[in-house]
N, C-alpha and C positions, 0 to 999 in steps of 0.2 A: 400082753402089752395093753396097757390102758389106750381107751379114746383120746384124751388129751396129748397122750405121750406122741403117738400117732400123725395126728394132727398135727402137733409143733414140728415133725420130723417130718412131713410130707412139707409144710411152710417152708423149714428152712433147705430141703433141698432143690425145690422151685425156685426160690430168693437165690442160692447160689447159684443154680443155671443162668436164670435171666441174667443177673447181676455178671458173671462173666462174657455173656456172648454180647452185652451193650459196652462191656468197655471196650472188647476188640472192634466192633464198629464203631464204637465213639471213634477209639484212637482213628481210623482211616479214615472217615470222612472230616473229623475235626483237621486234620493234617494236609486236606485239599478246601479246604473251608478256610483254614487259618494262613495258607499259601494266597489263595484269595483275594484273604482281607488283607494279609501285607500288599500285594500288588495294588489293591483299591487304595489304601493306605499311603503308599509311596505315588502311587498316580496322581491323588491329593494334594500331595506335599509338592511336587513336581509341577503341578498347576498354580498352583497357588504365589512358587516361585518365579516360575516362568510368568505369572500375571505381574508379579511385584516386578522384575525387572525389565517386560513390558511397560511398565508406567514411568519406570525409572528411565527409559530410551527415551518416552514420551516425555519426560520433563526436560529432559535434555533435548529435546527436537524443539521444545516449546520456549526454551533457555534461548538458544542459537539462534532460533527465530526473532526473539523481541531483540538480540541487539546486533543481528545484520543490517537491519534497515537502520543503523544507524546514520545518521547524515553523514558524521566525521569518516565513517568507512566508504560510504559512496564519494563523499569527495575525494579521498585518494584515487581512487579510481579513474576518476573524471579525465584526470591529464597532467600536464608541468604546472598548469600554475597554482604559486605560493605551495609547492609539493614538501619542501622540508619542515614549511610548518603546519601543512593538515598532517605528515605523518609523529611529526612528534607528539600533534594533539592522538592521532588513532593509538599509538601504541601506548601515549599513557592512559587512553580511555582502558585498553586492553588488560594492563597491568594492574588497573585498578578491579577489575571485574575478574583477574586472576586472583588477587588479595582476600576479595570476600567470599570465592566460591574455592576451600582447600582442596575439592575432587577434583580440582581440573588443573592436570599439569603444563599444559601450555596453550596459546592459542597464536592463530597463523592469519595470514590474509594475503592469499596469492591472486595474483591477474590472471585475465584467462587466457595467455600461455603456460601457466605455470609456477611462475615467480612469486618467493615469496618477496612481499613490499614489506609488509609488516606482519611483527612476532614479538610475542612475552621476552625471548630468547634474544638477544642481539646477533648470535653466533648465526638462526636462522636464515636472515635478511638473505638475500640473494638470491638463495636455494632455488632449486629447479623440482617440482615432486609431480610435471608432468606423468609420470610414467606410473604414478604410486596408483594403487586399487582404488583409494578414498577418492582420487580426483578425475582419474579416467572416467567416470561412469556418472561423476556429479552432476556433468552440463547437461544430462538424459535424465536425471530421475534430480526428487528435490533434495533427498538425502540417499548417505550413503555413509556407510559404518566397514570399522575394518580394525582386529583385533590382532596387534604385532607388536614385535620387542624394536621401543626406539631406538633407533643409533644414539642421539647425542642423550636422549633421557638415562639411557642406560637402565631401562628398566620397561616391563610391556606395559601396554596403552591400549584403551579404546580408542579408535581417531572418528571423530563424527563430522561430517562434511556436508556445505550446505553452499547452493549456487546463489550466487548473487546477481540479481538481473536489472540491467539499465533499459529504458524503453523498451520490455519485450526481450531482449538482448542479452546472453551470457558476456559476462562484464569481469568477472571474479567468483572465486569459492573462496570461504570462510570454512578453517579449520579448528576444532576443540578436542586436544588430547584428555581421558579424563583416565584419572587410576581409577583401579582396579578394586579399591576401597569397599565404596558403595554395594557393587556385585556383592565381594568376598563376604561384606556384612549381610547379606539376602542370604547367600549360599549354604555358608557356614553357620546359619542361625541354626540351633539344639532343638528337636521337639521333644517336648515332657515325655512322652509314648513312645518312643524310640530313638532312646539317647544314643543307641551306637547304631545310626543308620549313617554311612556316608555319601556327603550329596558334593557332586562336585559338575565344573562347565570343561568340555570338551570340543576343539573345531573338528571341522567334517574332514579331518587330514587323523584324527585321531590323537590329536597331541593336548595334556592337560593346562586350560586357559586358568582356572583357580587354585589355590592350595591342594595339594594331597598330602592324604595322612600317613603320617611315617616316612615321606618323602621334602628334604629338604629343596629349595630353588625350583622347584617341580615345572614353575609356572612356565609353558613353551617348551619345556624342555622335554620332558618324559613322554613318552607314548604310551596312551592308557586305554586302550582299545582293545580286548582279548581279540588275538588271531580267528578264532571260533567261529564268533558270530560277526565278521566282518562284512562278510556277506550280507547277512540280515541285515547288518545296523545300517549301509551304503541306502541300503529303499530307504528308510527312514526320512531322507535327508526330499523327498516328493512333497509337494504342497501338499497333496489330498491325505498323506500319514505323515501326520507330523504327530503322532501320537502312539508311543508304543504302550497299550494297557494289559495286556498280559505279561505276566512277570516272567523274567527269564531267569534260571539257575544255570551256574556258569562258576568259572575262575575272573577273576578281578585281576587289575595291574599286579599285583602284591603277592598274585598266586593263591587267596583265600577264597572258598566256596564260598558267594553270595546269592540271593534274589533281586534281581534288577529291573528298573524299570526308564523308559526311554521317554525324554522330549524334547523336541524341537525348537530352535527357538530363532526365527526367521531374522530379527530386528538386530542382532548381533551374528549372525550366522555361527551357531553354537547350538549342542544338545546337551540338554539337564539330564544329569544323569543321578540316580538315586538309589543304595544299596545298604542290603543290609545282611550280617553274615546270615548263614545257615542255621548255625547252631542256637543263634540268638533267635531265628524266628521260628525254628520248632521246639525251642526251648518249652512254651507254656503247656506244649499240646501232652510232651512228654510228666512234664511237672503235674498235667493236671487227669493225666491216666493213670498217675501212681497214688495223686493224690483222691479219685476216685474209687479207686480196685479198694484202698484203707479203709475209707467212709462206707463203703456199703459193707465192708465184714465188723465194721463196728457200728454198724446201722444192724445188722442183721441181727447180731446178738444182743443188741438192744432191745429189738424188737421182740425176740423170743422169750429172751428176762419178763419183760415189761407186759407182754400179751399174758405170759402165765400169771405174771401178779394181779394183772386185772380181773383175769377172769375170775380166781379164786376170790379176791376180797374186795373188789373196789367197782365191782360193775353196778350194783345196785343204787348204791350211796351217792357215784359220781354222776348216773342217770336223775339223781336230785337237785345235785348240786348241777347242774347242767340245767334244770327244769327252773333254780331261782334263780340264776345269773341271769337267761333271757326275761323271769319279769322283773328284773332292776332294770335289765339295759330298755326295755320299754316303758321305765319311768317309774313301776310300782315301788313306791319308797315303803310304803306299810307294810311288805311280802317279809315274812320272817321264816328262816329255813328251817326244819324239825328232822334231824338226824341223830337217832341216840348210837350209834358208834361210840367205845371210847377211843378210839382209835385218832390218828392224823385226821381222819376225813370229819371225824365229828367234833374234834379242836379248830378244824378249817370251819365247819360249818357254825360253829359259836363267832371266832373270826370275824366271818363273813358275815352274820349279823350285826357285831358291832360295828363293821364299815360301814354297814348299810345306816347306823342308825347317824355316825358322824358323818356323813356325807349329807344326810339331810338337813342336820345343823351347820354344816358349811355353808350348803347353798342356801338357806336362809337368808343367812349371815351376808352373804356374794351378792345376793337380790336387795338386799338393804344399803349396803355400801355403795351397788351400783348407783341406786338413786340421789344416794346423796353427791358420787359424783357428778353423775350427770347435771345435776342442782350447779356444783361448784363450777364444770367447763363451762355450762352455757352463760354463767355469770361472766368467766372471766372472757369466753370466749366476745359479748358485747363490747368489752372494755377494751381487748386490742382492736376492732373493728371500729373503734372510736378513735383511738391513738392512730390506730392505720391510716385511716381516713383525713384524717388532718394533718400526717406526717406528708402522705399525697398531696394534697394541697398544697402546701410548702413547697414541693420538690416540683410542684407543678410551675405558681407562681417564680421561683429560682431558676426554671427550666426557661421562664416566657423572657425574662429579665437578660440572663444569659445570652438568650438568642437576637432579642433584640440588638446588643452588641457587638454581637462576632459581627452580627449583618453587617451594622454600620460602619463597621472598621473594614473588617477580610475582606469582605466580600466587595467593600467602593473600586469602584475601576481608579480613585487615588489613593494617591504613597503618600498618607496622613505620619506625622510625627508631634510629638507633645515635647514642649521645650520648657524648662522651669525659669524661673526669675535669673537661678544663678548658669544660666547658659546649658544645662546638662541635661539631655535627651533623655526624659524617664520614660516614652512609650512612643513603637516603630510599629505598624502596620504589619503584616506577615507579607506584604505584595511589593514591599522594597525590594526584595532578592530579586522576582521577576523584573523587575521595573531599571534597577538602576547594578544589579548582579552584587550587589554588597547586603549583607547579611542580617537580623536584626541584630546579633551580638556584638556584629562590627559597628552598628550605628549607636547600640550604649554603650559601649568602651570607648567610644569614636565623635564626641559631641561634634566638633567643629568638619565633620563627614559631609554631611550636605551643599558646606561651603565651598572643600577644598575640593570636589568633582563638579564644580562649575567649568564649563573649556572656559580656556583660556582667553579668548574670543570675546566674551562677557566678562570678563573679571569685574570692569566697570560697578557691575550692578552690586558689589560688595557691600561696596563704600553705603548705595541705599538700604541696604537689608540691616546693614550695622546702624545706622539713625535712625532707621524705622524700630529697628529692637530697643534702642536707648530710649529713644520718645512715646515708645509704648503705644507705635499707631498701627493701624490696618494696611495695609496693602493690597491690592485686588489685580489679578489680569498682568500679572509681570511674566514678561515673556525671556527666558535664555537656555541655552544650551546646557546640557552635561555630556560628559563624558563616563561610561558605565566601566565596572572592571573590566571586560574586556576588549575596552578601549572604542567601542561604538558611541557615536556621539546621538543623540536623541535631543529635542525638542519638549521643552516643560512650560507649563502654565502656573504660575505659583501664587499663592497666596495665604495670607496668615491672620491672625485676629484673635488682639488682645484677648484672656480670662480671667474674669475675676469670680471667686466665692460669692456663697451667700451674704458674708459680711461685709463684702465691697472691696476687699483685698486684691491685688494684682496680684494670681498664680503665675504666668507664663501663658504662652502661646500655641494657640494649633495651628498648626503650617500642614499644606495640603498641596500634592504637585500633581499635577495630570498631564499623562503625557500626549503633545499633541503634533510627532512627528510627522502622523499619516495626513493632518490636517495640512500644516504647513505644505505637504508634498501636496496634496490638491491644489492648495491656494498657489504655488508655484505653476503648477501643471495648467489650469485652468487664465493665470498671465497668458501663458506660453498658446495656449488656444488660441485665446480673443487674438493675440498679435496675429497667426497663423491665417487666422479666419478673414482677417481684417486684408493681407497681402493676396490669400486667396479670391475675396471676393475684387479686390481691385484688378487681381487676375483672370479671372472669368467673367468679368464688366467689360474688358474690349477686347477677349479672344475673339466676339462673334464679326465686331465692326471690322479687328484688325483682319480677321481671316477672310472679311470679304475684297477689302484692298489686297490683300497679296494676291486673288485670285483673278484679281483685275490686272495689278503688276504682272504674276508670272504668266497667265492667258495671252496677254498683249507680246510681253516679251517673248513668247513663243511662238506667237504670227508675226513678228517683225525676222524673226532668224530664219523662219520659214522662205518668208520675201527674199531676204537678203543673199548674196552671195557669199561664200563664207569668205573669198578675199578681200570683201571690202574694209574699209576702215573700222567703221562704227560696229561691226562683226561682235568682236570682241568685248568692245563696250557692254552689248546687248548679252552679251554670254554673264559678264560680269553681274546685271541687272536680276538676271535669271540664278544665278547664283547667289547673289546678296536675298532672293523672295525664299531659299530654300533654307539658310541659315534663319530668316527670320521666322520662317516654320516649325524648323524644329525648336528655334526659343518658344515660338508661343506655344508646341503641344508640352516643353517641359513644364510652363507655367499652368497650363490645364492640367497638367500630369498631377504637379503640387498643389492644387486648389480642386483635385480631385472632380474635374469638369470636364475632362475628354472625354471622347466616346470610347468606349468600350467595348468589343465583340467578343464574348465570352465562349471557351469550348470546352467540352471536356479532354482533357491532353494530361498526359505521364511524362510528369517531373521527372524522371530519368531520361525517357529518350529524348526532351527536348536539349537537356544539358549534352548529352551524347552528341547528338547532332554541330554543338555550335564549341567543341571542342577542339577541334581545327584551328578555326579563328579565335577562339579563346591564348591557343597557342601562339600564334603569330601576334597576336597583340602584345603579352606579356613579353615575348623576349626570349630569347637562349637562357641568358643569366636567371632565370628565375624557374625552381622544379616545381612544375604543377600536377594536382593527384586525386582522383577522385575517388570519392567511398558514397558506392549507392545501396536505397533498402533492397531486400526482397520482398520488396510488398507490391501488393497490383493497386495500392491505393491510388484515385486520379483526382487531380483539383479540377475545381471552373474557372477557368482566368483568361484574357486575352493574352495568347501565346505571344505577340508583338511589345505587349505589356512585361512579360517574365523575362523575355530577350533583356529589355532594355535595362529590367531593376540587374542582372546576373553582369551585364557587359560594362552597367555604371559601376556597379562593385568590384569589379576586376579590374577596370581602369583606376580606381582609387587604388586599391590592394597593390598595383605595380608603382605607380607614384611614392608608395610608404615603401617599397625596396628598390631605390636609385643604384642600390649596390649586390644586390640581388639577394635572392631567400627563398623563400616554398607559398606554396597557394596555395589551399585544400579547395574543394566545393563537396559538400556531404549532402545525401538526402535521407533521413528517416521517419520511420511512423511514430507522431507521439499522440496517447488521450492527457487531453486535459481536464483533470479530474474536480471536486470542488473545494479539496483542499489546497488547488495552487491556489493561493490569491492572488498572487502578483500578477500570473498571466491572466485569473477571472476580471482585471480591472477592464478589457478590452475583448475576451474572448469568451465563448459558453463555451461549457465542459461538453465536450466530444473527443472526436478522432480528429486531427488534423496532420500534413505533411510539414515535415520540419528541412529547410534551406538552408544551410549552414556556408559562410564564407569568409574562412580565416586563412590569414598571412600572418610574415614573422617579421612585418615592420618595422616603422617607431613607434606606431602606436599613440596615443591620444590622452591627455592629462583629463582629470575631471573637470573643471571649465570646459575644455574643449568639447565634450562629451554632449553636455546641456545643453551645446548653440549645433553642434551638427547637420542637423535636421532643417534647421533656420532657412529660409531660403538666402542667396546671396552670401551666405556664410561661406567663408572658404579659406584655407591654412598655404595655399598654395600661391605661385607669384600669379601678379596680375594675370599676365596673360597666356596662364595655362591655366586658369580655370576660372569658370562664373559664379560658382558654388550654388549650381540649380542642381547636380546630378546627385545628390544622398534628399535633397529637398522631393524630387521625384519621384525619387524612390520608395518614400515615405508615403505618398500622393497618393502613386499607385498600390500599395500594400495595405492602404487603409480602402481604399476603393473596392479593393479585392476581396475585404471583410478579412482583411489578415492582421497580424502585429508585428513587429519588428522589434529587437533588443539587439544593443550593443554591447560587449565584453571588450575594454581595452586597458593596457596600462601602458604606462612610455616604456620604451624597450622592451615590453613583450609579446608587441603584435596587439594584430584586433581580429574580433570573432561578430558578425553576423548574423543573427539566427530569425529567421522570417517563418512564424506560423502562417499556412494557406489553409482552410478548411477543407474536408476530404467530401468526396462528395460518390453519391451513390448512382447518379447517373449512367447511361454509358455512353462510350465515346462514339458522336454520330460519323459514320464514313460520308465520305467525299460523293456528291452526286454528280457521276460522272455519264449521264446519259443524254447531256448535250456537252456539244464541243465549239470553243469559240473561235470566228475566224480568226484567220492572218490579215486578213482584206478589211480595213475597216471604215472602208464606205459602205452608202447607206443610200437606198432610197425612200427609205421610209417619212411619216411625217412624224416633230417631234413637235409638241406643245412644252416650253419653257413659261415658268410660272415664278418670277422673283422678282421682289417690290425693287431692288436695288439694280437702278439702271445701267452702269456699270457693268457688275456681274453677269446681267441678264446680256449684255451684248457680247460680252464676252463668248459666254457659253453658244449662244448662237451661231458669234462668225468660227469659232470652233467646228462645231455642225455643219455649218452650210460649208466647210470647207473641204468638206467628207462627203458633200455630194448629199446629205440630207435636207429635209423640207423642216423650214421654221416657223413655225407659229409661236408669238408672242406672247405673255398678260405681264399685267402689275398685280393684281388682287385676285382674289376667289374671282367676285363678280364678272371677271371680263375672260376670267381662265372658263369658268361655265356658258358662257356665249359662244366662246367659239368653239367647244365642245358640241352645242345645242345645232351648231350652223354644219359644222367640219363632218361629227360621227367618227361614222366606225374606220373614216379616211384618216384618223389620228389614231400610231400606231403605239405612240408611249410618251406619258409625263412625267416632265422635270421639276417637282417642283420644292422649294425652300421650305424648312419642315415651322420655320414661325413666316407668319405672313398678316397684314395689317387685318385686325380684327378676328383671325380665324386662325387653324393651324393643318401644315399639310396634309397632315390623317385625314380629320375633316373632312377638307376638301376633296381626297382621292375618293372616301365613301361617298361622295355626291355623283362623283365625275364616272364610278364605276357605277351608277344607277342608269347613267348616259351610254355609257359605251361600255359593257361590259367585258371587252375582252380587251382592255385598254394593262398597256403592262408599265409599271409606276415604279420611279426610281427618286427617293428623298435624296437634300442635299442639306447641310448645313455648315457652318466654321463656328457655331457653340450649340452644345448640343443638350445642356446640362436639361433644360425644361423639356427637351425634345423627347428626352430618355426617360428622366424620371415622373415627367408630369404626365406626360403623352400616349409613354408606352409605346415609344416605339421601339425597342430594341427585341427583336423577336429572328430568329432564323432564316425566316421567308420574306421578310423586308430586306429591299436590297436600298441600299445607301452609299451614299460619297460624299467622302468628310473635305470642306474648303480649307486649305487653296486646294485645288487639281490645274493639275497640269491639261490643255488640248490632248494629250495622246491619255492618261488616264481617263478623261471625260468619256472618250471617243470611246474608248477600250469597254467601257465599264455600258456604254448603250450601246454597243455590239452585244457583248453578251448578256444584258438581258432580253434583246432581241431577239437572239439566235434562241434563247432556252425553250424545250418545249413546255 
């Protein structure tokens, strides 16, 4: 046997060994490699779905979101009034926002018991779906998803549920049923790579929530779960695996051997599930073992052919032609191959000479044409860079032109319109819609638009607008009403002025409206001041004088009854006197109340347990005939206010609140937390955005027209017969709420009651406890000495025989001057001053820092009947100052220097 015979036979039975022991390991490891990459495969595909219908949840969380906080939907909420027509506004808002979005089959909007108010569905209204999954668990989380077969849809639904919150407060959830569309289109989408993989959504009950294949109605219905792996598949369902990556081989619903792979998908509580047969996935490994074992026994005999042909005739020649290929491919174009063969190899090698020689003349030829391109682009390339450039320019100068005109039109805070010679509106501003709710299309279909939304009120001014357009004159600063499509009236500023062309032609008119409702309501509001201000200060001009005469009246009248025996005659008389000084007190502190000029002792106290406390007597005032009901926060929020102060505003609104039901009806008092934010504006006109506590006090009246509304507050204003009311007590109330640094709004209409709502600022304080480490007597004589210091001789004798009838020691003054003499004479024998907090030339503060340089352990009690400069200018309103407001009674006087006496 020959060498070469040999050799080829030793070659090919090594090539057939190897060759078979690599296809039987190909096949096994290709078959746990290709199992694998299906599981990596379908893990992918399963991510990537489960991402898409994450996004798809989140569009809908983000959908729900923008039109909960709808206003129309929070005013249903709110209460009864005008209820049948906020809800026909929500539900057509509803229907409409069902129209443009086809995935959502219905939407709901329950209160928080429950109820539905409003729905897409008419048949909904009423419903009760307290109990359903979607809404049990809404008021705790902000969504909540729930995958079931509708009753009335008759068909399964996503339900996505979203809580609606009033102050802090679960108020309502918002419902959006959507199909099952959107999903099915994720789910069901084909991958080019594995067309028969099926991917479908299953709930954690096991039951199929998408299409199945081969399965009609499937959706809810079928159980697609293999018994098997039930077990396994239950973990799955843990935050920490929500990811099954190893494939599983199993039977499917259908009974078909697949590989499967599991995921999670929290936001719809459902698992993606993804399969694909068996057969199909070892389909390549098998395909590509048989298609291997072929290729290498026709690889092999290839080789064997083709090695022996080499060897014998072609090793030498192609060791050449091997040798001039690489110096062509390293550029040598002169290299000419010399193979005298006559053979293939030496017809290749003539061949391959002549390529070599046209290849030289090509690229010649390439390197010449190049340049002349390059010649032509960078010509032509100048010439669009010229064109470019001036085309920019143009689009630059058209861009500045442009803009300058949106400005002046869009963007004017007025409702511009262009009116031609023959009456007809060829140009509307785009800010009419906002301004006046009519559209621009309505206003050029609609020439005589602007005239016929004048109110009615104004019509008057037609007649001028019609002589001004014939006469062809200007108009400036005309002021009247409109009325907007949805029937709101607003305040306009109007004016117009003639156009003519360049050739002196009359075009028509630009008419320009601005609206200047908010102005008017200042200019309203600020009448409404000056009168206010003007009654208050004539009110706190002789609180000080008049509270020093009542103190003189009811002092005296109280050492006369003292004297007297009560069966004398004049007894009575003097009771009456005493009587008449207490009525004229509390006139004048209601006038100080509304002129915002009384004194004030501020604490920190909870709006709830003060209301709690004075519940009792709230009752007894209002009557049997009338249900009274409170709703308080749970909040520890506390105001600063004189608790004496909040009595009075709570006990004046109650007492109006009973008068508006003669024939009886309900009284709420509410308290909650609200911030006010910097979007309110209405409330920003009087308050900074903070935390404040909200007072609410509403009855089911008669309620109050809007006239009525605007004088309320007025003082002396009052709806009631003469002589049940003064019409100080809502004036008061007012007094003290702005004193308080709070605001006040009223909600009324006739026959539907009135609503109340008093912001108090919240405050971070805390409440100081009671110092109870002295105790005042019962005995309230005195032997101590008291230095009385008040210019008003009167007052000042009063307060004395007061004193001295208690067995105390009186020392006298008019002024500072004569109060510090007898400080300088008396000493440390002067146990406490009395003295008036304004005093001629100087003021009592003042004077006590002089008087405590004298007698330092001197203990000092102010007095005043106006206190405004006492307070604000003085500074005296402080915790540790002890004070008494005129008139006082002798037994209050006495009472009030007992215990600062006794305190240690």
């Amino acid at each position: 046997m020959k060498l070469r015979t040999k050799f080829l036979l030793s070659t090919l039975i090594i090539t057939i060994s190897s060759s078979l022991i690599l296809v039987i390991f190909f096949h096994y490891f290709s078959t746990n490699i290709l199992k694998n990459e299906i599981g990596n495969h379908l893990t992918t595909i399963t991510m990537l779905k489960a991402k898409q219908i994450d996004l798809l949840i989140q569009s809908y969380e983000q959908f729900i979101d923008s039109i909960k906080t709808d206003s129309t939907l929070y005013g249903l909420l709110e209460g009864p009034n005008n209820y049948n027509e906020k809800l026909k506004t929500a539900e057509k808002k509803l229907k409409s926002i069902l129209q443009m979005h086809p995935d959502i089959a219905r939407i709901r909007l329950a209160d928080k018991s429950g109820k539905i108010i409003a729905s897409t569905m008419v048949n909904d209204r009423g419903l009760n779906i307290l109990d359903s999954v979607y809404f049990k668990k809404v008021e705790e989380n902000s969504y909540q998803t729930d995958i079931r077969e509708s009753e009335l849809l008759d068909k399964p639904v996503l339900t996505l549920s979203v809580s609606i919150l009033s102050a802090d407060r679960f108020s309502g959830a918002l419902t959006i049923d959507y199909n099952f569309s959107r999903i099915n289109q994720i789910v069901n989408e084909k991958n080019k790579y594995w067309a028969n993989s099926n991917i479908y959504l299953i709930n954690y009950n096991g039951r199929g929530i998408t299409s199945l294949r081969d399965i009609d109605n499937s959706t809810l219905e079928k159980q697609v779960m293999p018994e098997d792996i039930q077990t396994g598949f239950n973990g799955l369902s843990g935050e920490n695996n929500n990811l099954q990556t190893v494939p599983l081989v199993h039977k499917n619903y259908s009974g078909k051997k697949v590989v499967s792979i599991y995921h999670i998908i929290p936001a719809i509580a459902s698992i993606l599930v993804a399969e694909t047969p068996i057969e199909d996935a070892y389909k390549p490994v098998s395909y590509l073992s048989q298609s291997i074992l072929i290729s290498y026994l026709f690889f092999l005999l290839a080789v064997v052919i083709i090695f022996n042909y080499l060897i014998r005739y072609y090793t030498s020649p192609l060791k050449k032609l091997i040798n001039g290929i690489r110096r062509i491919g390293s550029g040598d174009m002169d290299f000419h191959l010399n193979i005298d063969t006559h053979d293939e190899i030496g017809e290749l090698s003539d061949t391959f000479n002549k390529m070599v020689i046209s290849i030289k003349k090509a690229r010649e030829s390439i390197i010449g044409y190049n340049k002349n391109l390059e010649k032509m682009v960078a010509e032509r390339t100048g010439e669009l860079r010229s064109e470019i450039d001036e085309r920019k320019k143009t689009e630059q100068e058209l861009i500045k032109s442009e803009e300058k005109y949106r400005i002046l039109t869009e963007q004017s805070v007025e409702f511009i319109y262009w009116k031609a010679v023959t009456g007809k509106i060829n140009y509307v501003s785009p800010n009419c819609l906002a301004m006046t709710g009519y559209s621009q299309k309505e206003y050029l279909g609609n020439s005589d638009l602007p005239e016929k939304i004048v109110d009615k009120e104004d019509r008057e001014i037609l007649d001028k607008l019609q002589y001004a357009f014939k006469k062809r004159e200007q108009i400036r600063n005309l002021q009247f009403r409109i009325r907007k499509k949805d029937k709101k009236v607003r305040w306009f500023r109007y004016y117009h002025i003639p156009i003519y062309n360049s050739n002196g032609d009359f075009i028509g008119f630009r008419c320009s409206n601005t609206d200047i409702t908010d102005y008017k309501k200042l200019e309203e509001e600020f009448r409404q001041a000056q009168k206010m201000e003007a009654i208050g200060r004539l009110a706190g001009g002789v609180a000080h004088d008049f509270n020093n005469l009542l103190t003189v009246i009811q002092g005296s009248s109280e050492m006369i009854l003292l004297e007297l025996n009560k069966n004398s005659s004049i007894y009575p008389l003097v009771e009456q006197i005493m009587e008449a000084g207490k009525r004229a007190e509390s006139l004048t502190r209601q006038l100080l109340a509304f002129s915002r000029k009384q004194t004030l002792q501020p604490k920190v106290i909870n709006l709830n347990k003060l209301i709690r406390d004075m519940e009792k007597m709230i009752k007894r005032l209002i009557g049997e005939d009338i249900i009274f009901s409170t709703n308080y926060s749970n909040s520890r929020r506390k105001i600063k206010a004189d608790p004496g102060q909040i009595e009075q505003i709570i006990l004046n609104l109650v007492v109006n609140a009973r008068d508006a039901m003669p024939e009886g009806g309900e009284l709420e008092i509410e308290t909650q937390d609200v911030t006010i934010a910097e979007q309110d504006a209405e409330l920003l006109e009087e308050l900074t955005p903070g935390d404040y506590v909200l007072l609410s006090v509403t009855d089911t009246g008669t309620g109050m027209d809007k006239e009525t509304k605007t004088h309320v507050f007025e003082p002396f204003f009052t709806t009631k017969e003469s002589e049940k009311g003064t019409g100080l007590g809502l004036s008061t109330v007012y007094g003290i709420v702005k004193q308080s640094s709070g605001a006040i709004r009223i909600y009324s209409e006739p026959g539907m009651g009135t609503a109340f709502h008093i912001y108090f600022p919240a405050t971070e304080e805390q409440h100081q406890q009671k110092d109870e480490s002295h105790s005042i007597s019962t005995d309230l004589t005195g032997k101590e000495t008291v230095l009385i210091v008040e210019d008003e001789d009167d007052v000042r004798k009063v307060a004395a025989r007061s004193l001295k009838y208690y067995k105390y020691n009186i020392l006298e003054a008019r002024n500072a001057g004569e109060a510090i003499d007898i400080c300088k004479n008396y000493g440390d024998k002067i146990s406490l001053l009395l003295t008036d907090v304004i005093l001629p030339g100087t003021n009592g503060k003042k004077l006590s820092k002089e008087i405590l340089k004298i007698i330092p352990r001197i203990k000092i009690i102010f007095m005043s009947g106006y206190t405004d400069n006492a307070i604000t200018h003085y500074g005296l309103l402080d915790p540790d100052i002890n004070f008494i407001q005129k008139p006082f009674t002798m037994q209050i006087l006495t009472r009030k220097v007992r215990e600062v006496l006794d305190k240690k």
